[in-house]
N, C-alpha and C positions, 0 to 999 in steps of 0.2 A: 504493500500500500504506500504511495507517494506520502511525503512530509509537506508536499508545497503545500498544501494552504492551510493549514497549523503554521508553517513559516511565514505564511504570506499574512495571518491575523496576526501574529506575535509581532510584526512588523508591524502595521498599519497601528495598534496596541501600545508597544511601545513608544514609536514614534509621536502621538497624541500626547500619550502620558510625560514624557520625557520635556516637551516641550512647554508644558503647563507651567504654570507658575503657582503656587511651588511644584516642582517636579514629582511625579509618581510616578509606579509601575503596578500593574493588576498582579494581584496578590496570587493568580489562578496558575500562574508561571513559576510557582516555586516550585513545583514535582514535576521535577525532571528524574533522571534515575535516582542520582544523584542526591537532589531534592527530599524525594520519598525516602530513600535509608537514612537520611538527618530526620527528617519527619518522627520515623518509626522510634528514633532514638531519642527524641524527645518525649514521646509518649509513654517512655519508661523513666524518666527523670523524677524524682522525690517533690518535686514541686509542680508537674503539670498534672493535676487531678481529673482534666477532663475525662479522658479514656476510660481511668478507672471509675470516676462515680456514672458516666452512663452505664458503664458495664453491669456494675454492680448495681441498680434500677433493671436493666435489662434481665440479670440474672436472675435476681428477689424478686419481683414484682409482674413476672410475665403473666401468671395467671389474671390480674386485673385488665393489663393491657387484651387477653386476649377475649376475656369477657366486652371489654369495651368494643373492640375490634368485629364480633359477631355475639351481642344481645340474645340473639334469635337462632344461634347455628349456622345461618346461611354460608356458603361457601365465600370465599372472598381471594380477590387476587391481589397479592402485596406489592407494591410496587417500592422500588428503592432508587434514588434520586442521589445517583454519587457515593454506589456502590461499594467501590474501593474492589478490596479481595470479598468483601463480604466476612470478613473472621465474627465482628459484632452479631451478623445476622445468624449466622450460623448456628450459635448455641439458643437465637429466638427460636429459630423454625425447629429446632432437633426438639427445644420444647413444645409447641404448638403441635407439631409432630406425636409424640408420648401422650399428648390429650386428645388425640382423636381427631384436630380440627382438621377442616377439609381447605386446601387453600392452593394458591399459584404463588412461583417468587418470578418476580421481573427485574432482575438488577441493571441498572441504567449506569451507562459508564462512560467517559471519553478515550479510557485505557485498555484496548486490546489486550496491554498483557495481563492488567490487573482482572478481566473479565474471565481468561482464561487459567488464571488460577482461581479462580471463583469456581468455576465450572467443572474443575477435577478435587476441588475440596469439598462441594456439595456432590459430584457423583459416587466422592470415595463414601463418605459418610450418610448421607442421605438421598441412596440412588431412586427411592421413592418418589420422592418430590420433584414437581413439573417445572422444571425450572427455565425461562425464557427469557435470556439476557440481550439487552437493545444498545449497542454502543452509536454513540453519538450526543447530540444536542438533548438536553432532558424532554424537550417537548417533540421532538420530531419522530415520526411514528407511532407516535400513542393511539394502542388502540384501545374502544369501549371493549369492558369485558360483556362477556355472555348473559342475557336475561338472566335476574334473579342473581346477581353475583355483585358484593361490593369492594368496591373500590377500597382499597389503603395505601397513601402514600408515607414514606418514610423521607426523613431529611433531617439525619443525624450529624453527630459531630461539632455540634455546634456551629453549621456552617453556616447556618441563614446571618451568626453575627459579621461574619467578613462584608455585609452589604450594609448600609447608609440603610437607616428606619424608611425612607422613603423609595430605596431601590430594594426593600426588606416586601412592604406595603408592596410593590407593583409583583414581586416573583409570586408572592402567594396570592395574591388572583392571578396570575396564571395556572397556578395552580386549580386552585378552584375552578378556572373556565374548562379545566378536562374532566373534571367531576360529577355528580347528579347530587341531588339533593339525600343526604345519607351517607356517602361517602365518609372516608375520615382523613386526614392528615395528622404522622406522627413527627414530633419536632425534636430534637437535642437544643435545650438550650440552656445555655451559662449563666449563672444569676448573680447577682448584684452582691458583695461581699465587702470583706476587708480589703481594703485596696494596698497592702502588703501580701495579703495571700495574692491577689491578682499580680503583681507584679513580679512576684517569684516568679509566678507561671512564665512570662514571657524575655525573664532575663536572669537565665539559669548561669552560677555562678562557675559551671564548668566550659557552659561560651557554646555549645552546642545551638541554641535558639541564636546566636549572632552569624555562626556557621550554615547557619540556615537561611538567614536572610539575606549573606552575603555571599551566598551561590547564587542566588538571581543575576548579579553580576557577571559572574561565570558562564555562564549560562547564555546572557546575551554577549559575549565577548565571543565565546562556541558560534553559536547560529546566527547573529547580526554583526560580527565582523567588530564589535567593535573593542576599545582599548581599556576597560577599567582597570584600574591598576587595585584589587584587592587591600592591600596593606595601605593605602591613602584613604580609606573609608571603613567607618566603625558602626555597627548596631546601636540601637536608642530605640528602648523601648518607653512607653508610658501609661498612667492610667487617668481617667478623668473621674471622680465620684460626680462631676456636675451632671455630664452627659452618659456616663455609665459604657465610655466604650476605651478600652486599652489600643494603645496604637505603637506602630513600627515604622521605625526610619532608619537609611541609611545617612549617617552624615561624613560629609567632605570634610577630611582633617586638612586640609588646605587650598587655594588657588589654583585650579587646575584647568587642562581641555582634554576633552576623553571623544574622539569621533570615531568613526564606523569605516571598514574600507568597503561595504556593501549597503551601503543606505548615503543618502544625502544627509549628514548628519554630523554635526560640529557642537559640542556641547560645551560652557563658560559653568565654572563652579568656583565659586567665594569659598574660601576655607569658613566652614561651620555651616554651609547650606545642607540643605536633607534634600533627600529622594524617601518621600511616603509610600512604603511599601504593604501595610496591613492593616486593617483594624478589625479588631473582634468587638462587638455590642456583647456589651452584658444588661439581663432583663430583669424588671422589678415585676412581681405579680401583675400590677395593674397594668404595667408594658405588656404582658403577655395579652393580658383579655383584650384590651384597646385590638391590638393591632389582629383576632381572632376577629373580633366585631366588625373592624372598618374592612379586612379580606371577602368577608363573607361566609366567615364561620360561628358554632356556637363552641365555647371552652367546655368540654365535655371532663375531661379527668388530668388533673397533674400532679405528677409523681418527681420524688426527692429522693436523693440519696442520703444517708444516714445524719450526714452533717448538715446536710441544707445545701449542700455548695451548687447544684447543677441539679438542673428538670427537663424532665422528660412529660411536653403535655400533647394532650391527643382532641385533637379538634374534631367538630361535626362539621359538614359542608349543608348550607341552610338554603 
């Protein structure tokens, strides 16, 4: 399969973002191979809890989810929204599986390779299950399931925080525009805390989360040609309690020009400017039901891991 137009948006992407004032880069570029094994190695750090408190909501508490999920028995097709390998899903379905439920999994993915390790970890373990993986764009190809069958969308990971409340607001009605009334959408989302536990999370004192954000670099220096010199720019992360969202930057330790020899592209950096690389929202209760109401959903069930730190809520589609 050609890379050209994955290179050709990462470009057009880039190029936008780079030019702003202040500069940024879409955060959707940091998993590259690369990217993904710092990713995974972050998710075992002592200070990033996400993983483990959906995990452990997902593991404890599936019975409610699945009561939520089908009230009535009806069969239902799962849908997942940036699948990954699927390893979180896996120990859902192997439960829902053990209770009898009748259902489909649909992992939705941009990663070929990630779908097909999907696909030989659910046939090794769960060769039962109908499993219909859709790579590409989350909405293209979606099809309505069969009379009598509902819908569940998942979209964990706390991903929905890397979008602007208002680029948050427009994904989930889209979401809902592929829905019927009944439906559900399940959400990972990060909650509002100590703004010392949040900032662990995203500026782990062994450098791995700076490692991380400064392969983005790499990365475009790889596929757009151009010259970042790594050790001239440092990781900055931050938290805001105002607006409840932690944000990531690269900053230029000095006066510098970094261009491209495959892009029309010349770049001017002040020593101490940032390239804004990330932001995670974090959500207060009333944030969740707000933004459930204005989509077009009702807040059906929200679920907590032991400390409070992270929710897991499951919406109706109205």
């Amino acid at each position: 399969m050609s890379n050209a137009p994955l290179l050709n948006e990462l470009s057009q992407r880039a190029l936008a973002g780079l030019r702003q004032t202040p500069k940024c880069l879409p955060s959707m570029y940091f998993y590259d191979d690369e990217g993904s094994r710092l990713f995974q190695r972050i998710m075992r750090l002592p200070g990033y809890y996400l993983t483990e408190a959906e995990h452990e909501i997902l593991a404890q508490q599936w019975p409610k989810l699945l009561d939520a999920f089908t009230p009535d028995g009806r069969p239902f097709k799962l849908i997942e929204l940036g699948s990954g390998d699927g390893s979180k899903t896996l120990a859902l379905c192997t439960a829902f599986l053990k209770a009898r439920a009748s259902f489909s999994y649909v992992p939705v993915d941009i990663s070929a390779h990630a779908l097909n390790s999907l696909l030989k970890a659910f046939e090794h373990n769960l060769p039962s299950l109908r499993v219909h993986p859709r790579m590409g764009d989350y909405f293209s190809g979606w099809q309505q399931p069969e009379h009598g069958q509902r819908q569940i969308v998942m979209f964990m990971g706390s991903n929905l925080g890397n979008l602007t409340l208002d680029e948050a607001l427009t994904f989930l009605r889209q979401i809902r525009g592929h829905l019927r009334p009944g439906d559900g959408l399940l959400l990972g989302l990060d909650l509002m805390k100590n703004p010392h536990t949040l900032l662990a999370a995203y500026n782990d004192p062994e450098g791995v989360t700076a490692a991380f954000n400064l392969n983005l670099l790499r990365r475009l220096n790889r596929e757009l040609g151009m010259n970042f010199q790594l050790e001239r720019f440092s990781h900055y992360a931050c938290y805001s309690p105002l607006d409840g969202a932690a944000r990531s930057f690269l900053v230029s330790l000095d006066k510098q020009t970094v261009r491209s020899t495959r892009l029309d592209l010349q770049l001017q950096f002040e020593a101490g400017e940032t390239i804004y690389t990330e932001q995670s929202q974090k959500y207060s209760p009333a944030m969740i039901r707000q933004l459930a109401q204005d989509s077009g959903f009702a807040s059906a069930l929200h679920l907590q891991d032991q400390q409070g730190r992270y929710g897991v809520s499951f919406w109706q589609a109205l």
